[in-house]
GUDOMI-5053 format. One record per residue: x, y, z of N, C-alpha, C, O in turn; residue in three letters. Coordinates in steps of 0.05 Angstrom, whole numbers, plus 5000, padded with zeros to 4 digits. Atoms other than C-alpha are relative to their C-alpha. Layout:
// residues N
XYZXYZXYZXYZala/...
// end
This chain:
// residues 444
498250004977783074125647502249794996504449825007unk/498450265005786473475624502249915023501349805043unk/498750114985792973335659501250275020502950245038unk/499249774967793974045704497749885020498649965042unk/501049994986788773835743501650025029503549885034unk/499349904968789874155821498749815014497549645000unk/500949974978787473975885496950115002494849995007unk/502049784998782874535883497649964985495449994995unk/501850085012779074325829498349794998496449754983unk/501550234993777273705857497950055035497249875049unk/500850044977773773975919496950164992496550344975unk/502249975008766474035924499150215018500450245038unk/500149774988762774655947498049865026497549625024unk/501650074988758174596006498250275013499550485011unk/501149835001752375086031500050145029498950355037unk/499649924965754375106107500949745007501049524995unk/499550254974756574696168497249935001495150074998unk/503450165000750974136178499549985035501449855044unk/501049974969748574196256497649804995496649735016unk/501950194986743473726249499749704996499249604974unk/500250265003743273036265498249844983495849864983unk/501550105017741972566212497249795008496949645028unk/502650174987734872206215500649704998498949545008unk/498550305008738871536195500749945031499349775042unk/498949954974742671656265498349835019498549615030unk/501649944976736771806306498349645000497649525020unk/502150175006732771186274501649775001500449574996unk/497050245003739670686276500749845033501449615041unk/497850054974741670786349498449715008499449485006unk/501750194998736770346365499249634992499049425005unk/500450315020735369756314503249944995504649785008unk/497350095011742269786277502850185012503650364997unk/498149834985748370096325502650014985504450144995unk/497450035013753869946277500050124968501850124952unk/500649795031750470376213502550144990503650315004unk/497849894999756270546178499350284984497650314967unk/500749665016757071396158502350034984504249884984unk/496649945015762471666113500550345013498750505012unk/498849844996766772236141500850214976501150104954unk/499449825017768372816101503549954985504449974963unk/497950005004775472666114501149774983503349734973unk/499150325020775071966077499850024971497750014959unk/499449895031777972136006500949774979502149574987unk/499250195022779271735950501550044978500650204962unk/498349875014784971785910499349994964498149834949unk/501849885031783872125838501349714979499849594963unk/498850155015789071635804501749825015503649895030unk/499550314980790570865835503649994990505049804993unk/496950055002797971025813499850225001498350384990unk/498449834982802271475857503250084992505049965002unk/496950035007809071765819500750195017500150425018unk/499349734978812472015879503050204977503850414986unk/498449825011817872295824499050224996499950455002unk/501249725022813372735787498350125031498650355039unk/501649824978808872905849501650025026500450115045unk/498649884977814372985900498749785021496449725027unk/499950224981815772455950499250135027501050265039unk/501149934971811272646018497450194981495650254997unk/502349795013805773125966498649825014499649605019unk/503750135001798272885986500649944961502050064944unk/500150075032796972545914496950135002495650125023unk/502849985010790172815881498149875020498549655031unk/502150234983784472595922496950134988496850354976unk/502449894996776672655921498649875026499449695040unk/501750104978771172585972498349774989496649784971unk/502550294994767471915978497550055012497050125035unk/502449954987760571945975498849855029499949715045unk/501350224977755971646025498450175020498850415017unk/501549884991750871876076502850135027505150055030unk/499149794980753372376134499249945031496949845035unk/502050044971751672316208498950275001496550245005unk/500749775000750573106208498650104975499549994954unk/501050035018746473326162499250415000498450545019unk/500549745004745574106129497050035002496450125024unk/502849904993737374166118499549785016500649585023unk/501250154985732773946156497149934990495450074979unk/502350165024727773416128497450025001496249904984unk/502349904995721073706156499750184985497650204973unk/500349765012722174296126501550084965501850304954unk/498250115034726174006049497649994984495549864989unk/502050115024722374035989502549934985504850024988unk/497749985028725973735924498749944977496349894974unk/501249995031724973715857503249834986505649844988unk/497650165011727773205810498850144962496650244955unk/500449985035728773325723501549834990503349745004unk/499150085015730672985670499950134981498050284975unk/499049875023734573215609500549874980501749664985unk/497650135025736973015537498049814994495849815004unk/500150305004735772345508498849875017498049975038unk/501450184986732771735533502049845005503949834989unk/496650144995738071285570498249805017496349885030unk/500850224986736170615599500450055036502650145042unk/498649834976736670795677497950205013497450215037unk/500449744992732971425681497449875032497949915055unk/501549984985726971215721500849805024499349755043unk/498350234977731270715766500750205018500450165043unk/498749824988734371345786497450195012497250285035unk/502349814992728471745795499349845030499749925053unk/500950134972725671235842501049955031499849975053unk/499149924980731071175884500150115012500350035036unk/499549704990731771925900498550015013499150115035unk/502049974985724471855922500449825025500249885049unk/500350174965724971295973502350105001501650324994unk/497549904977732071516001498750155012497650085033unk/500649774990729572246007496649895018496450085033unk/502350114993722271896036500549865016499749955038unk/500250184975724171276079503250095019503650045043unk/497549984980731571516100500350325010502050395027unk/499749744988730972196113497450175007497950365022unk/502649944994723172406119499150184981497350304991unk/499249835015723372836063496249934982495449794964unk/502850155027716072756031497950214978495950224965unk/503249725029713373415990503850024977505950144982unk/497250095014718873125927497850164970495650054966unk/500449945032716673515851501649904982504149934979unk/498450085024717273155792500050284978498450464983unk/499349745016719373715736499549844972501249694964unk/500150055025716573545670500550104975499650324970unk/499350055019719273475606503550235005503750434990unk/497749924993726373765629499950325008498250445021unk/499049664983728974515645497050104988495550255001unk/502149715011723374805600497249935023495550105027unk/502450014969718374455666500150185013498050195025unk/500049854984720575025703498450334998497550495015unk/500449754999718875595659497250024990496449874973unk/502849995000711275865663499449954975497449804970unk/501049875031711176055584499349574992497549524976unk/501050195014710675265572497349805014496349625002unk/502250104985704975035625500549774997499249634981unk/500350264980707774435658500549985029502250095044unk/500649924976705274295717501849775019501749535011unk/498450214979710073905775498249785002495849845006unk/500750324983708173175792500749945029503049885034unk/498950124972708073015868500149634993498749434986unk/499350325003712272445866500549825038502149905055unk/499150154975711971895933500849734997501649694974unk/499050285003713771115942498149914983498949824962unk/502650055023706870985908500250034975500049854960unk/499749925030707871365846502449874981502449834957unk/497650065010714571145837500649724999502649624989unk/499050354988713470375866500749804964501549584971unk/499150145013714970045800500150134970499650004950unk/498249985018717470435750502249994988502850084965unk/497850065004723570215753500349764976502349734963unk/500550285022721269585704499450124971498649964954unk/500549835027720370125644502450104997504350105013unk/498449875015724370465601499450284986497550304971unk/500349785007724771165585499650205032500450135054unk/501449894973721771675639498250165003497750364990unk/503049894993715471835674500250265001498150374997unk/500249645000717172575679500650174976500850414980unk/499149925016718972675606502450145002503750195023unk/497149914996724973005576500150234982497850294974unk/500549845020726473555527502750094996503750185016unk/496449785006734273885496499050285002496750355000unk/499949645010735574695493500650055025500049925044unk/500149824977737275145541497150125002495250124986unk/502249874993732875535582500350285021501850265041unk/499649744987732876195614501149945030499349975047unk/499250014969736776065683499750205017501050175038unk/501649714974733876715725497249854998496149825019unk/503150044993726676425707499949745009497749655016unk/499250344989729175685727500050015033498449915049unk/501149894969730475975798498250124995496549984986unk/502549964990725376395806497849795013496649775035unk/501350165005721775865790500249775028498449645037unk/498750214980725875425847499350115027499149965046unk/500549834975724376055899496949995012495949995035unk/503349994985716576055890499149705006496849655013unk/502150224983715875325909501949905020502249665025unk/497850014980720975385958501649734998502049625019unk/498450185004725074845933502750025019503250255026unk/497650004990732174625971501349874982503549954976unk/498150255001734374045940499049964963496849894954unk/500350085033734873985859501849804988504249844985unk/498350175018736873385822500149944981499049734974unk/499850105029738473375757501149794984503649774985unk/498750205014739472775711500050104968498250214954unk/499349865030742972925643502149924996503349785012unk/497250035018748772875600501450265003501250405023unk/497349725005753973455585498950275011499750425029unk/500749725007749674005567497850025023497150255028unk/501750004983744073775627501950165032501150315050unk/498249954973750573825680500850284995500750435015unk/499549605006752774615644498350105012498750305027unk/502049804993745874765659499750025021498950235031unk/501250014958745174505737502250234998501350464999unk/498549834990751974865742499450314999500450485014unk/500249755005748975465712498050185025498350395039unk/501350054970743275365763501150215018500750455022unk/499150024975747075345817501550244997501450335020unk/498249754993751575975810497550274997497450465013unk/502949804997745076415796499449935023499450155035unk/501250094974742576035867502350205011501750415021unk/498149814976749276345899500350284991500350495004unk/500549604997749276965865497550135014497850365022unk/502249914984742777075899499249845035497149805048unk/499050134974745276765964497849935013497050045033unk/501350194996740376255966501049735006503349675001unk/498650244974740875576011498349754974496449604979unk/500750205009739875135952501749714995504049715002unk/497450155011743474555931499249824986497549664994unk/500650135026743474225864502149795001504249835014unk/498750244997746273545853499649864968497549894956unk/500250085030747173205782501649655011503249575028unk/499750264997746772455765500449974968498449944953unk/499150055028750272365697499149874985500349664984unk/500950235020746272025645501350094968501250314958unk/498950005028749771885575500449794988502749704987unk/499150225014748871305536502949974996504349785002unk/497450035014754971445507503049945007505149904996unk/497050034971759471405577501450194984503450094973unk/496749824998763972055556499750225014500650445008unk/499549734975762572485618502749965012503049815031unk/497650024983769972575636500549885028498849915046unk/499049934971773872365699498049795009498749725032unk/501550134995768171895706500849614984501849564962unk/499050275006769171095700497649904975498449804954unk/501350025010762471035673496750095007495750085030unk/502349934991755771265669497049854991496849744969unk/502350304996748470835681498950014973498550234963unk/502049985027744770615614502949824986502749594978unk/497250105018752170445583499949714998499949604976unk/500350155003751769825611498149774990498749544985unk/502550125011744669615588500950064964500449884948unk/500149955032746169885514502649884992503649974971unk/497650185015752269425503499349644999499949454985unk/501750315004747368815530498950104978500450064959unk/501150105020742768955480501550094976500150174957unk/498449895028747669145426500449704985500049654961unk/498650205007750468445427498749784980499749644962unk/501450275013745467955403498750114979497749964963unk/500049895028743968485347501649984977501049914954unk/497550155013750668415325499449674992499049594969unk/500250325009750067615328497950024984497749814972unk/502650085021743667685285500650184977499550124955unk/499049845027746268165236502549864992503349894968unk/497150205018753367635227497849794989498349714967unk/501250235017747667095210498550114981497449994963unk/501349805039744667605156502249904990502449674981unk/498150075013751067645134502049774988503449734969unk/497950325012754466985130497749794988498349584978unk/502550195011747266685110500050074966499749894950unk/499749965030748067045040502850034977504950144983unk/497449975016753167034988501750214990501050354971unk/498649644989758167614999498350135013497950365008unk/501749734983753367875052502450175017504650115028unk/499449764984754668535082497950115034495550175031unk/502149924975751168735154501750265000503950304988unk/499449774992752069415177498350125026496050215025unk/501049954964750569565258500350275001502750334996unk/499049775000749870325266499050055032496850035043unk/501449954967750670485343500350255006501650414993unk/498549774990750871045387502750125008504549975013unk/497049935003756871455393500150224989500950194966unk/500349935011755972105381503350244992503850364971unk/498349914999762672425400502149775008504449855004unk/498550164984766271765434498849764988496549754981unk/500750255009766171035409499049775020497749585011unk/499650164988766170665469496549825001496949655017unk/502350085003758970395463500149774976498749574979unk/499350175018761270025396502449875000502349684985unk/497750094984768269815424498449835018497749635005unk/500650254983765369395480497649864994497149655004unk/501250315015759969095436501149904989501149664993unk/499150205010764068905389501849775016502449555005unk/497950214981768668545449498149825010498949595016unk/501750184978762668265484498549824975497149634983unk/500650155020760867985410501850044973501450184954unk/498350005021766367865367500149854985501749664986unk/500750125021764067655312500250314976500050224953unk/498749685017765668445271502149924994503549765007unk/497149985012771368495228501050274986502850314970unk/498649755003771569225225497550165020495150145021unk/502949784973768369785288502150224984504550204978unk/499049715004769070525262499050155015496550175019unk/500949814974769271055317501150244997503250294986unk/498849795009769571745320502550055006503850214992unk/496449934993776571765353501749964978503850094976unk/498250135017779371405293498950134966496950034955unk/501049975028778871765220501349704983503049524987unk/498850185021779371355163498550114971496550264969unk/500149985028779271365085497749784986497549554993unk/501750265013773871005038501549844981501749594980unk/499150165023777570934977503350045004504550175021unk/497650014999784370824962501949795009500749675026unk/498350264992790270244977498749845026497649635028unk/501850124981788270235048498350025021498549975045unk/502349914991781170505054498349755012498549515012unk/502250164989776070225084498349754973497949524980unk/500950115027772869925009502049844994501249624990unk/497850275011779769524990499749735027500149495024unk/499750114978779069305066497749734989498549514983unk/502450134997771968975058500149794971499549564970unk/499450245026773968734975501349775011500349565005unk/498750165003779368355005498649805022499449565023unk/501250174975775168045067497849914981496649734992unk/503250195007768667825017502049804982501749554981unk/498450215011774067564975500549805011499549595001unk/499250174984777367175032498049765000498249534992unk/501650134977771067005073496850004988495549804995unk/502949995024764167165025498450165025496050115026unk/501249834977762367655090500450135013502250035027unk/498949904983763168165129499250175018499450365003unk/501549914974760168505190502550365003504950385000unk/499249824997761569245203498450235033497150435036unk/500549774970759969635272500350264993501850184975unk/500749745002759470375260498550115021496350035027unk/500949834977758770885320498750374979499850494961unk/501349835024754471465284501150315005500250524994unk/497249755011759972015293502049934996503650025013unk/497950135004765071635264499750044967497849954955unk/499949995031767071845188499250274995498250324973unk/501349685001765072555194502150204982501850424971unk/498249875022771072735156499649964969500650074949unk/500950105036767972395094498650184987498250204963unk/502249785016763272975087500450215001501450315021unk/500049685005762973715056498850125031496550125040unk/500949774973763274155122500550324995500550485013unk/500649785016763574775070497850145015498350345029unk/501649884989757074935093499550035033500949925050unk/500149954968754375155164499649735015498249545007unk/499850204972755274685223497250075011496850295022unk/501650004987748274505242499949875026501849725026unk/500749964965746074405326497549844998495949844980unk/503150074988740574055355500050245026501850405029unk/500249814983737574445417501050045013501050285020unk/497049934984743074345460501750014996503550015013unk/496949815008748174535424501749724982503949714971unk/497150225015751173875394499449994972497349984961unk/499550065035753073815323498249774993497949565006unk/501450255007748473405284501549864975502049964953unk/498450055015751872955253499449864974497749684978unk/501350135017751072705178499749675008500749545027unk/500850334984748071925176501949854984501749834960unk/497950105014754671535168499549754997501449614988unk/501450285009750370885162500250024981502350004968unk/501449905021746071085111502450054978502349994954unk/497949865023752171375075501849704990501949584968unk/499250335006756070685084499149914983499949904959unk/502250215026750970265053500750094968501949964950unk/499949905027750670674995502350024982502449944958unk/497350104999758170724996501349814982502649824961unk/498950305001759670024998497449904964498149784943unk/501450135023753469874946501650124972502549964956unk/498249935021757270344892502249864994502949874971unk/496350024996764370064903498849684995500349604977unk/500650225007760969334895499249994972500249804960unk/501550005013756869514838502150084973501349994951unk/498649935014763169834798502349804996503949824978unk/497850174998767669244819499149794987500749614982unk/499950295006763068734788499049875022496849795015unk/500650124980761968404858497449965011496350135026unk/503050124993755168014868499849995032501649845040unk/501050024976752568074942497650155015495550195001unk/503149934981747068364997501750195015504150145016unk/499649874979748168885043498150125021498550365020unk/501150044975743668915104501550285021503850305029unk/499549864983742969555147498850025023496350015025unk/503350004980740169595212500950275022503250345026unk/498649854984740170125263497949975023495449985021unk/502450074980737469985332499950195028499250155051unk/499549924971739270555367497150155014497550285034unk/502849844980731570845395499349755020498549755044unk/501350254990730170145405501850025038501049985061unk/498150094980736070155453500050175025500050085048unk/501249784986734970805485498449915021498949805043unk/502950114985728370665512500149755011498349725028unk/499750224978730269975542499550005025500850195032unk/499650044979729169855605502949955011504549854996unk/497150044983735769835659500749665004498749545011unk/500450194999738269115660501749925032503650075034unk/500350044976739368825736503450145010503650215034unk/497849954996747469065731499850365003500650485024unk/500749705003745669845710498050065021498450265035unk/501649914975739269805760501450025018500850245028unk/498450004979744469705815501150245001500250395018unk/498349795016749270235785497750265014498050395035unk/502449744999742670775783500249955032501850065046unk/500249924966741070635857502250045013501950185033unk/498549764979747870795885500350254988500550455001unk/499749665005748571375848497950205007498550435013unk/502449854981741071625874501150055029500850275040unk/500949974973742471475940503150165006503650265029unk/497349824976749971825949498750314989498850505005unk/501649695001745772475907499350035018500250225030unk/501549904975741572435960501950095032501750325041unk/497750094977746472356020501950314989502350485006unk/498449735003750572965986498050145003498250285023unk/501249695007745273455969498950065036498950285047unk/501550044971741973276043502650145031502050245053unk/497849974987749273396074500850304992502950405001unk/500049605024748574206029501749974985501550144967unk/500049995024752973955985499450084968497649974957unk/501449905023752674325916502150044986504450094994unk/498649905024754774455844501849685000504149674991unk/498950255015756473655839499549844988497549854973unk/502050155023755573145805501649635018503549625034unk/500050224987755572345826502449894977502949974954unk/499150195031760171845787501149765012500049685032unk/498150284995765371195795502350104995502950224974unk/497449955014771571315793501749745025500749705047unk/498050134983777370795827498449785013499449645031unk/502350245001770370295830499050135028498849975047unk/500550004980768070715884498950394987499950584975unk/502549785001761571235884501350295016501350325040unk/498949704985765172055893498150164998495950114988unk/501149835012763172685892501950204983504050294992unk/497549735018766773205838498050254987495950224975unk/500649785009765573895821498449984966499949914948unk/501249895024760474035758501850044975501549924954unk/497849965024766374315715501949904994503349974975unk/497250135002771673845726499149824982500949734967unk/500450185015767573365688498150064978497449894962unk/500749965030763973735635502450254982501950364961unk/497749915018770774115613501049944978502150104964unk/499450035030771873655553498749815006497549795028unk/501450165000768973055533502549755003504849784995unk/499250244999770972255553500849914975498949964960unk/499350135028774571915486501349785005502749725025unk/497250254987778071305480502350014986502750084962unk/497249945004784571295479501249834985501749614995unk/499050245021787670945414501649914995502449804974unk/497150115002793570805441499749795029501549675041unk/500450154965790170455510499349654989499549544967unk/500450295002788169725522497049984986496349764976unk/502550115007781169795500499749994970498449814959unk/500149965029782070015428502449824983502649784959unk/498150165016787969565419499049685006500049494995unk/501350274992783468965451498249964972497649754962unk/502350085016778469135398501149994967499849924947unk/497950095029783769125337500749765002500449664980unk/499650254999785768465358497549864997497749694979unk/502650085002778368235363498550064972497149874967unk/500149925024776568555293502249884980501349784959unk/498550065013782768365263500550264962501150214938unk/500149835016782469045225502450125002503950085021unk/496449875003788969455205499650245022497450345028unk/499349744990791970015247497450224996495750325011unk/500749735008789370515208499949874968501249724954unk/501049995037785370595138500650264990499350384973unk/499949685021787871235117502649984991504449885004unk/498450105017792371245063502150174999504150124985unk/497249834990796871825087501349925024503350055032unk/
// end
């Protein structure tokens, strides 16, 4: 969608007018009379700069809806079942989010027959015999202090007619899916099978992606935990490297389409003197490849530290043959660590040049982390405005940040392309100054 985006495409669907008073309300008037609700009509504008040239002086500029709970409310919480999944990868976060969903939907709205869905979409369908988890405050009271998630996870598509069904025989309302790209295609896919069969469901998506490149989105939970522990990896792989003579370190992070995960480690530890990301090709050999880069820095300095996001360099390799997939569809990409090292050990080994090179890659480690007290925060508002939308019939959205403030946006507006960074913006030109690496290594 990039820069046509409408109006239109920013507005979220909903499953009816809500007639019934929220149980927040009923349970407020009382103790707390000044409970604040959010209005439908309270919008948040898509972009914090307004060109009345280009958009016509008096237009409405872009807007979205601001999440937040409702005073009116679409189901009614005696009679709500929900069901939560997880998708994809392991992302620091996940069970922060889980937990929330349960106490909102549990202490703020009454909501208490909640299914956990194990090991992702394929939980739904009979042929793999997993059985739901009743999840309550109990089950859920401190998982938030782990890493990974109690309901497992799994990639691939999965038959979306046997996914509902599946949603019809346990009379489900309320589905929340946590995932990345291909987890948010699938709610969406969900959810239009639910309306083609003009069913009163409503699916709600909570973006998980290490990697922060769900569009249109500021950022998504886990990001910030995997750039803490990125950092003091980095500082312990520069004292490999400056501890030996011409040492080499090599940090291979996540990043499998988007760099930004190795971009703000290397800022939050700058101590790197070269980050390669997939946004940015570059050359190995040649005047001014990447290999003359690193001769002339062991020369200088007897060291040198390298960041690598592990779809970054993908042009280095024979794509002659077929383009292999993991189960959900993403390119797997060759290991441009592994390839480095080896790389760099040739191009040393032919030059003459005595040194060490040190690889480390810590991305499972990092994965599986636990949420650290900034991202736990993060996870619980994004649970609790899911909740608050899907509860309000809300459907076919997804949660995010945008303008530092928790919206709701349509499913497709933000898995239409993927988040990249922009290598002409402040972050990629913050982290060339911080690197002190050239422009550009490619020799055309």
């Amino acid at each position: 969608m990039g820069n046509n985006i409408k109006q239109s495409d920013l507005e979220v669907k909903t499953l009816g007018p809500c007639k019934i008073t929220s149980p927040s309300l009923r349970s407020t008037e009382q103790s707390i009379p000044h409970f604040h609700f959010v209005e439908d009509t309270e919008r948040v504008l898509f972009d914090m700069i307004y060109d009345s040239k280009k958009n016509g002086l008096g237009d409405e500029p872009l807007n979205m809806e601001r999440a937040g709970p409702r005073k009116n409310i679409y189901f009614d919480p005696s009679k709500t079942t929900a069901a939560i999944v997880t998708c994809g990868g392991l992302c620091p976060g996940i069970n922060v989010v889980i937990r929330s969903i349960v106490l909102a939907l549990n202490f703020r709205y009454g909501v208490t027959k909640i299914f956990g869905v194990q090991y992702g979409y394929e939980g739904f369908i009979p042929e793999y015999q997993h059985s739901f988890i009743d999840l309550d405050p109990d089950v859920v009271g401190n998982i938030n202090q782990f890493g990974g998630t109690i309901l497992g996870s799994s990639r691939g598509q999965q038959n979306v007619e046997e996914i509902v069904d599946c949603l019809e025989r346990n009379n489900i309302n309320l589905l929340f899916a946590i995932g990345g790209d291909g987890t948010l295609k699938g709610a969406y896919a969900i959810h239009e099978e639910i309306e083609n069969r003009g069913l009163k469901i409503a699916v709600a998506g909570i973006p998980k992606t290490i990697d922060n490149d769900i569009n249109h989105i500021e950022k998504s939970f886990g990001f910030e935990t995997s750039v803490t522990i990125s950092s003091p990896i980095i500082r312990d792989a520069h004292n490999e490297a400056k501890g030996a003579y011409n040492g080499i370190a090599i940090i291979k992070l996540m990043g499998r389409d988007s760099g930004f995960i190795a971009a703000n480690a290397v800022m939050a530890m700058p101590e790197v003197n070269v980050v390669l990301v997939p946004e940015v090709e570059f050359d190995l050999h040649g005047e001014k490849g990447l290999l003359e880069f690193i001769k002339d820095r062991i020369n200088e300095k007897h060291h040198c530290v390298i960041v690598v996001a592990e779809g970054a360099g993908q042009n280095l390799f024979d794509k002659e043959s077929d383009v292999l997939t993991d189960a959900s569809g993403n390119i797997l990409h060759e290991d441009i660590g592994v390839y480095l090292k080896l790389q760099i050990k040739h191009f040393m080994e032919e030059n003459n040049i005595r040194g060490t090179i040190k690889y480390i890659d810590p991305s499972y480690i990092i994965r599986s982390a636990p949420a650290n007290p900034v991202d736990s925060i993060f996870c619980n508002q994004l649970a609790l405005a899911a909740v608050h939308g899907a509860m309000a019939g809300k459907t076919g959205f997804v949660v995010g940040q945008r303008s530092d403030t928790i919206v709701y946006l349509p499913i497709p507006l933000v898995t239409a392309e993927r988040k990249k960074i922009d290598v002409e913006g402040d972050l990629w030109l913050t982290v060339l100054e911080s690197t002190g690496q050239p422009i550009s290594m490619k020799n055309d």
